[in-house]
C-alpha positions in Angstrom: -15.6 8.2 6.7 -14.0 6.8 10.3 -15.8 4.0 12.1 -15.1 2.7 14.4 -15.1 -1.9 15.5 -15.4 -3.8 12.6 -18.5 -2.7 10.6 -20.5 -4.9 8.4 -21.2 -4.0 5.0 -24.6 -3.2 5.8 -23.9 -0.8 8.5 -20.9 1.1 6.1 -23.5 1.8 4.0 -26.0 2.7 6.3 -23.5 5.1 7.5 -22.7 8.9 6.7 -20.1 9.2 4.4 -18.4 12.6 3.7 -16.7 14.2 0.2 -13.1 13.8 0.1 -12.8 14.5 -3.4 -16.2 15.7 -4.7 -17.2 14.7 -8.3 -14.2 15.5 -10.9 -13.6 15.1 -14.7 -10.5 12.3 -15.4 -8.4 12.0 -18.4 -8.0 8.5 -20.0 -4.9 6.9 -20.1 -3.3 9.3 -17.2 -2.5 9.1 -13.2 -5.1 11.2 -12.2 -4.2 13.0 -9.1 -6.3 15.4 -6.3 -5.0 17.3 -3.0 -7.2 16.6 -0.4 -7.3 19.4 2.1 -8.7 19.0 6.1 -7.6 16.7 8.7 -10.6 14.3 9.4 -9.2 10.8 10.3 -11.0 8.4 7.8 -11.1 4.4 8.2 -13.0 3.5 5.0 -12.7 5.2 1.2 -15.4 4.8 -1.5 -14.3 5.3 -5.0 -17.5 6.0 -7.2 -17.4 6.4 -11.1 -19.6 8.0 -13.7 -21.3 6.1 -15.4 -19.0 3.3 -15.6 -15.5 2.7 -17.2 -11.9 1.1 -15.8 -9.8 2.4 -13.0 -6.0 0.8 -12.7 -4.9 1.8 -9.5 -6.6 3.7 -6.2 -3.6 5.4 -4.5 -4.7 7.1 -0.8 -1.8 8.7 0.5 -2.0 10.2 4.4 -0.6 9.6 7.9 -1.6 6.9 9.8 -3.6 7.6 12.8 -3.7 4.4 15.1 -6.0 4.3 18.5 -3.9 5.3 21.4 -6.4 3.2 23.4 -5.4 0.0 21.9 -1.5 0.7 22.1 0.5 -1.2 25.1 2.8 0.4 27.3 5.8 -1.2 25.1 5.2 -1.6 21.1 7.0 -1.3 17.7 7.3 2.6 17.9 8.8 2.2 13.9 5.8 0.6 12.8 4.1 1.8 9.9 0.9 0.5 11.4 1.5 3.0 14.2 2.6 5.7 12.3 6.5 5.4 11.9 7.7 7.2 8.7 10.7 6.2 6.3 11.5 9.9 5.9 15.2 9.0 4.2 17.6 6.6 2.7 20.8 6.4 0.8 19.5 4.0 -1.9 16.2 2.4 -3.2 18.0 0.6 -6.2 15.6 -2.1 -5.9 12.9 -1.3 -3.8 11.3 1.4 -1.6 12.6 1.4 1.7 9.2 1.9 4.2 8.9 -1.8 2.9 11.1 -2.1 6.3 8.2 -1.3 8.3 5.2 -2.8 6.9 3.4 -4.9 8.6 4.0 -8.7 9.4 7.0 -10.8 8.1 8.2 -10.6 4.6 7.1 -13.5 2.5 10.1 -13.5 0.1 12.8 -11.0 -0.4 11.4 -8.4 -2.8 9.2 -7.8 0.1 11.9 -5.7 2.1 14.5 -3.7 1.0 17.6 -4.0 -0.8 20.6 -1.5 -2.2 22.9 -1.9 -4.7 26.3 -3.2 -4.2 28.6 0.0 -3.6 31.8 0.8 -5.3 33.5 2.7 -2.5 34.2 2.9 1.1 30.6 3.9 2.4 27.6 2.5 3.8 23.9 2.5 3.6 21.2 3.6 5.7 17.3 4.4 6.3 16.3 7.0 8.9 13.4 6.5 10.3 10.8 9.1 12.4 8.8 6.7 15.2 5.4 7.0 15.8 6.0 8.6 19.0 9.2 9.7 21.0 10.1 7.0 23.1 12.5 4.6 24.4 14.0 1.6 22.5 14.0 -1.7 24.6 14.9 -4.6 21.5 15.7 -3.7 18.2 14.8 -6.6 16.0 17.1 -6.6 12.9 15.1 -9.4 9.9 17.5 -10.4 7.1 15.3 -13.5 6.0 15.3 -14.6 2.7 18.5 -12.6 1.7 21.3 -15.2 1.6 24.2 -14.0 -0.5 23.2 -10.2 0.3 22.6 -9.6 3.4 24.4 -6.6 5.7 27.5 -8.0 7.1 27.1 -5.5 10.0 24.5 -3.1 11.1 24.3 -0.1 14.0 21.2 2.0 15.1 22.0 5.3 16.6 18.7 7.6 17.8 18.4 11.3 17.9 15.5 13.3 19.6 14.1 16.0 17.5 12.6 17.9 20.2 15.6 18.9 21.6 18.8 18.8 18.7 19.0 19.3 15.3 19.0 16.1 13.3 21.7 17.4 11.0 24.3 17.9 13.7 26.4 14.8 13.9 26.8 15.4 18.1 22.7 14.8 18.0 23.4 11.3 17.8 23.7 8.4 20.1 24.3 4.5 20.4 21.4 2.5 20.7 22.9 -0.3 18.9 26.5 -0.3 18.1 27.6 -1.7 14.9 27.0 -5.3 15.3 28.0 -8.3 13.0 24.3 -9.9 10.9 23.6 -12.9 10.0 22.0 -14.3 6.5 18.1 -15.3 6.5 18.3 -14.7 10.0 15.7 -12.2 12.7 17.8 -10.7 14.7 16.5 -9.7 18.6 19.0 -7.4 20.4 18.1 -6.0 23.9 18.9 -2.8 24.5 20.4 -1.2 27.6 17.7 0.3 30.2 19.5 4.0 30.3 19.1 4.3 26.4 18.0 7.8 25.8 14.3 8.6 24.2 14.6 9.3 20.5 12.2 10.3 17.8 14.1 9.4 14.9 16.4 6.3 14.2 18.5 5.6 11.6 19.8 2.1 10.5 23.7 1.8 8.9 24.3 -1.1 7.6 27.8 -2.0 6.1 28.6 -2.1 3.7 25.1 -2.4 1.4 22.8 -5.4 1.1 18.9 -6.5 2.3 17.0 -6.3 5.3 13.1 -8.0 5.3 12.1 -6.1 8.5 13.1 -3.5 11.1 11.4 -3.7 14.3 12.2 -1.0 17.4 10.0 -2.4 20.2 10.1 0.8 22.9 8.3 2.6 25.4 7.0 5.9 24.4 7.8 9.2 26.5 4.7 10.5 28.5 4.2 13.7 26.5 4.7 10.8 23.2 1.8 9.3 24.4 -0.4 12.2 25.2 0.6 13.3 21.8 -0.5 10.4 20.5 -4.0 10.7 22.1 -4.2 14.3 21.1 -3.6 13.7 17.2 -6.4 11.2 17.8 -8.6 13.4 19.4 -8.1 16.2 16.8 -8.8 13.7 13.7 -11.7 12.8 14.9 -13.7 16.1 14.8 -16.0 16.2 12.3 -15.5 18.3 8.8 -16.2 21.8 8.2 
């Protein structure tokens, strides 16, 4: 079901709620697991079981849809609250890396991610796919609460999809160039105005270690935002 404001409990249940999953048999002691097919945008989820029994973990997995209409002309286009994506990484040793995205600071250092220490002359990185193409204006680099593992170095480049293949190396450009880090420190680099618009960044860092947060504060492109308003627009339509 998608409403919208912030509803009281009393109007979410007064309000029509739609099958996402209709009524299905579960085995005990198992990750139960259902496709969910259509596209309708959805804001609130109610789990019901028959007649009664325990349930040890509710897993929804989608896209994020956020309002255009309450998006300013410059936000965190990686965001995962806006719909930036983790869609790769050279290591997860101890940790998933879209933790780099989530929202608000990191608490304590499990709470971003970290690689293992490597064994030979490479480096580690996340690509990330913004929430809309757009234009990079400070890159905000978070290496709190790692202290004796932190990145020496890091560099962002940005590619745009629409117009180069991601997996030609000459797709790539500088928006940050490799750039020493500090320990336990957030990081705020401006970026140069005639930095090209991008829909997918990926982080190095050099030679392996933890970062709480990645932030890419930017300006999306005008098709980026009508996009934006479009995918909005479409979600909203109700089942059929």
């Amino acid at each position: 079901m998608a409403v919208g404001g912030y509803p009281s409990p009393a109007e979410l249940a007064a309000a029509p709620w739609a099958p996402l999953v209709p009524r299905s048999a579960l085995a005990g002691d198992t990750r139960n697991e259902f496709e969910v097919t259509g596209a309708h945008r959805c804001t609130h989820v109610r789990l019901t079981i028959f007649p009664d029994g325990g349930v040890a973990r509710l897993r929804v997995h989608g896209e994020v849809v956020p309002d255009p209409t309450l998006l300013p002309a410059v936000f965190d286009l990686a965001a995962m609250e806006h719909g930036g994506q983790v869609t790769g990484c050279s290591d997860m040793f101890y940790g998933p890396p879209h933790r780099l995205i989530a929202p608000g600071l990191a608490r304590v250092m499990g709470e971003g991610w970290e690689t293992a220490r490597r064994r030979d002359d490479g480096n580690d990185w996340v690509l990330v796919k913004l929430a809309a193409p757009g234009v990079v204006h400070i890159a905000e680099l978070d290496t709190s609460h790692f202290k004796g593992n932190a990145p020496g170095a890091a560099s962002l480049r940005g590619a745009d999809a629409r117009t180069a293949d991601l997996d030609d190396p000459a797709a790539w450009f500088d928006i940050l160039p490799r750039t020493r880090l500090q320990p336990d420190t957030r990081h705020r680099f401006p970026i140069p105005p005639a930095a090209a618009p991008a829909t997918h960044v990926r982080l190095d860092v050099f030679p392996d270690g933890g970062m709480a947060r990645l932030r890419l504060y930017g300006e999306p492109t005008g098709d980026g935002r009508a996009a934006l308003a479009a995918r909005w627009q479409s979600t909203s339509r109700s089942r059929t």
